[in-house]
C-alpha positions, -999 to +999 in steps of 0.1 A: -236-219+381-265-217+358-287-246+354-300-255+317-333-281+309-334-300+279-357-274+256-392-288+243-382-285+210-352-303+210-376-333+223-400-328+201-372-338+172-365-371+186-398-380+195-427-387+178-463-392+185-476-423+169-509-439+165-501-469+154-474-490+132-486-524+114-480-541+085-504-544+057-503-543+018-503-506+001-538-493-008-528-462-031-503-449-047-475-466-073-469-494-051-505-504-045-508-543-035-473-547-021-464-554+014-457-526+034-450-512+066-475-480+082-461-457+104-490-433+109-482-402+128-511-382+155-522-349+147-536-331+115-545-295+112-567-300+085-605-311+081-612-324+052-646-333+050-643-371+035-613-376+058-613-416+070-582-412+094-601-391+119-593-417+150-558-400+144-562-366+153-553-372+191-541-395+212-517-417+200-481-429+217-451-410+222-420-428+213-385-420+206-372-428+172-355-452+178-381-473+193-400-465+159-371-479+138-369-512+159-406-519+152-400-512+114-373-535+112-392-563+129-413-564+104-388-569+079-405-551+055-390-534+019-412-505+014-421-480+047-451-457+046-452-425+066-485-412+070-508-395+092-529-371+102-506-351+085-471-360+092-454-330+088-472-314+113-445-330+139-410-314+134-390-353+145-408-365+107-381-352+088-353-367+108-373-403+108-375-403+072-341-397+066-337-430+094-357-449+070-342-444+042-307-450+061-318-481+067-323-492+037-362-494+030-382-476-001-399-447+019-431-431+009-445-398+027-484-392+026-488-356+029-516-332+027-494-304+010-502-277+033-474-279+048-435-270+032-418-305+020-385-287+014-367-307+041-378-337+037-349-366+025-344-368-017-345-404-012-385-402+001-409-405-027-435-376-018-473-383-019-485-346-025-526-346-018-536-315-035-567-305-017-598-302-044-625-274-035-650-306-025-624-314+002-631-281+021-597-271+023-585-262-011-575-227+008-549-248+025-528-258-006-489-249-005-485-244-043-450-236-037-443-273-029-451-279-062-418-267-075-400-292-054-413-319-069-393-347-088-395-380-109-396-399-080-429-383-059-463-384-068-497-360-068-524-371-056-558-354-063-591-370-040-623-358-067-657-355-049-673-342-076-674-330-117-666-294-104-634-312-084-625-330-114-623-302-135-603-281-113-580-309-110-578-315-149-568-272-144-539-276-118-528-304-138-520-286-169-513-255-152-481-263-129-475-296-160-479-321-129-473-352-157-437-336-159-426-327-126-441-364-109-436-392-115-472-400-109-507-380-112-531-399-092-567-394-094-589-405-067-627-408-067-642-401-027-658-424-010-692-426-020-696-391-034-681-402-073-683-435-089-652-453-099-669-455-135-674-421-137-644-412-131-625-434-155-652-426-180-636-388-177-606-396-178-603-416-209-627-394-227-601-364-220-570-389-226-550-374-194-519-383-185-528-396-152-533-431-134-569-440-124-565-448-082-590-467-062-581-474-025-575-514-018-579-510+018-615-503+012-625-531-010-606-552+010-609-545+045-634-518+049-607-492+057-607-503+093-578-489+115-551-513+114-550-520+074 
């Protein structure tokens, strides 16, 4: 009689790699300031060069999905945030954001849009990061994600520079971003573009898109765990 093992793959969908879960409020995004729970997923195949999540491109905790739902619902929380390293880069994502959104909580995906969103639950509002040349992987950008997009997702575009600004200010009227999201989000790096500058071009070119600065930072410094 032949003899068959549980395939690889079929434990990679109910298992996830995680590097950590905590509670904290929400730095980015529409629903900066509120309480929210973290999931953040191991492993990224991108390099961005301002990344600030780099402690999460290995190691991290294997755990079953269920697991990952108990700790989420100890927290209580109403709003879930999957995010990485680049969550999609693990085949189980998909299947815990549709637990998530099951269970009742507003889910949010952080995603680096290199990767194909297709699968991914209705109910999740998508955080699209369109990767800006200053990033050093524009090259990586899925535009063909772009068409999935809905009302309830968002695009988010990290400027490290006037040259990054203006090629977002291009996307953003070439694929009509303010009409397929419900959010355009505009980012300044980390010490590479002032806040001020940034809002200064965007109100002098009256764009359709919301000014984001990242509340972890002024608040905790970004360290791992907020």
């Amino acid at each position: 009689m032949a003899c068959f093992a549980v395939t690889p793959v079929a434990h990679m969908l109910d298992t996830l790699r995680i590097t950590e879960i905590f509670y904290s409020l929400q730095g980015e995004t529409r629903t900066a300031g509120l309480p929210t729970v973290f999931v953040r997923l191991t492993g990224c195949p991108l390099r961005c060069q301002y990344c600030d999540t780099a402690y999460a491109f290995s190691g991290g905790e294997l755990m079953p999905l269920d697991t990952i739902v108990e700790r989420v619902a100890g927290y209580r929380p109403r709003y879930v945030c999957v995010t990485g390293g680049e969550p999609l880069a693990q085949p189980g994502c998909i299947a815990l954001l549709t637990r998530l959104c099951d269970a009742g909580y507003e889910v949010s995906l952080e995603t680096s849009g290199a990767l194909d969103v297709s699968a991914v639950d209705p109910r999740v509002s998508k955080v699209l990061d369109l990767k800006t040349p200053g990033s050093a992987e524009v090259g990586r950008n899925r535009y063909d994600n772009i068409a999935l997009l809905t009302l309830n997702d968002q695009v988010k575009f990290v400027i490290c520079s006037r040259e990054d600004y203006d090629w977002a200010v291009s996307k953003l009227i070439e694929y009509r971003l303010a009409e397929r999201a419900g959010e355009v989000l505009f980012s300044p790096s980390h010490q590479q573009v002032s806040a001020r500058a940034l809002a200064d071009w965007i109100v002098a070119d009256n764009l359709p898109v919301r000014l984001q600065l990242q509340l972890h930072k002024l608040l905790w410094n970004d360290e791992p765990g907020h």
